[in-house]
C-alpha positions as CSV (number, residue, x, y, z in Angstrom):
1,X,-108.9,34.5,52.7
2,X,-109.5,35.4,49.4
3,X,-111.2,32.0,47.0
4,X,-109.8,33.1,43.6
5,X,-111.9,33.3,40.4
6,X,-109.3,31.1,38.7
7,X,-109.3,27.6,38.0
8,X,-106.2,27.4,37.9
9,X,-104.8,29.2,41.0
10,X,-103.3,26.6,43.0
11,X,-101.1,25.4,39.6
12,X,-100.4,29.8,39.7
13,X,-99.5,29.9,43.4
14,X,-97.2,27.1,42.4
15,X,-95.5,28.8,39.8
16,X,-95.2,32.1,42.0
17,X,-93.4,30.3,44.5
18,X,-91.8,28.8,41.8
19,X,-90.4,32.9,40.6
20,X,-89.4,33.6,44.6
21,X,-87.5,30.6,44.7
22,X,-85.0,31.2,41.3
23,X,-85.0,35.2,42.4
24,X,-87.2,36.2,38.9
25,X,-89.5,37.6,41.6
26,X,-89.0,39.5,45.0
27,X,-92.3,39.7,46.8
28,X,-95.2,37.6,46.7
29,X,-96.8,40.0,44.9
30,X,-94.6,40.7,42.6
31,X,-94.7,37.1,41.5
32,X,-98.6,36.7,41.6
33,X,-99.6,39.8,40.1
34,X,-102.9,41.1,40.3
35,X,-106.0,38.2,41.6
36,X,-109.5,38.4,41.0
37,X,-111.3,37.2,43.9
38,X,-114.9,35.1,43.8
39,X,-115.3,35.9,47.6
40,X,-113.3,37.3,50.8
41,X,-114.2,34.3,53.6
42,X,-113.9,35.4,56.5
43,X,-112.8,33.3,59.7
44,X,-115.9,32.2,61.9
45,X,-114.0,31.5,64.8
46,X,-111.5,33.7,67.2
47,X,-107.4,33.7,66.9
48,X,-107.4,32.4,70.7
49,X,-109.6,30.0,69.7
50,X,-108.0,28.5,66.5
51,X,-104.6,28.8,68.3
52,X,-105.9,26.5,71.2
53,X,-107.2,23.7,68.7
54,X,-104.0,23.7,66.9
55,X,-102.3,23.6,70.4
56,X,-104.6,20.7,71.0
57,X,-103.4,19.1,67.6
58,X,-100.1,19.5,68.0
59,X,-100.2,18.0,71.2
60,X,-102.0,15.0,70.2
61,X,-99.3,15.0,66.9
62,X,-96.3,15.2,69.4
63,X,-98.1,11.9,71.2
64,X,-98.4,9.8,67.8
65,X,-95.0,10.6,66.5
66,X,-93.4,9.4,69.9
67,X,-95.3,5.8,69.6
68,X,-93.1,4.8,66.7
């Protein structure tokens, strides 16, 4: 994951979502453009791991939702 220099990125991802949506843009990096990254994080845990917590999640999600 890249943590972007700008302060304003989430207001930029916004408006390249924004360009996908009304077709000014074709890719996502079309409509970004070019970033400047503060730093690359990298994940600290393993895919099979993070997919079994959101499995777990889910689960426990599914469980709440059905109690209304």
């Amino acid at each position: 994951m890249l943590i972007c220099r700008s302060p304003d990125a989430t207001a930029l991802g916004v408006a390249a979502l924004a360009r996908l949506g009304t077709g000014d843009a074709t890719s996502a990096g079309e409509a970004l453009g070019a970033a400047e990254a503060e730093a690359i994080v990298e994940p600290s845990i393993t895919a099979d791991l993070a997919a079994e917590r959101i499995s777990v999640f889910r689960s426990a999600l599914d469980l709440t939702l059905a109690r209304r």
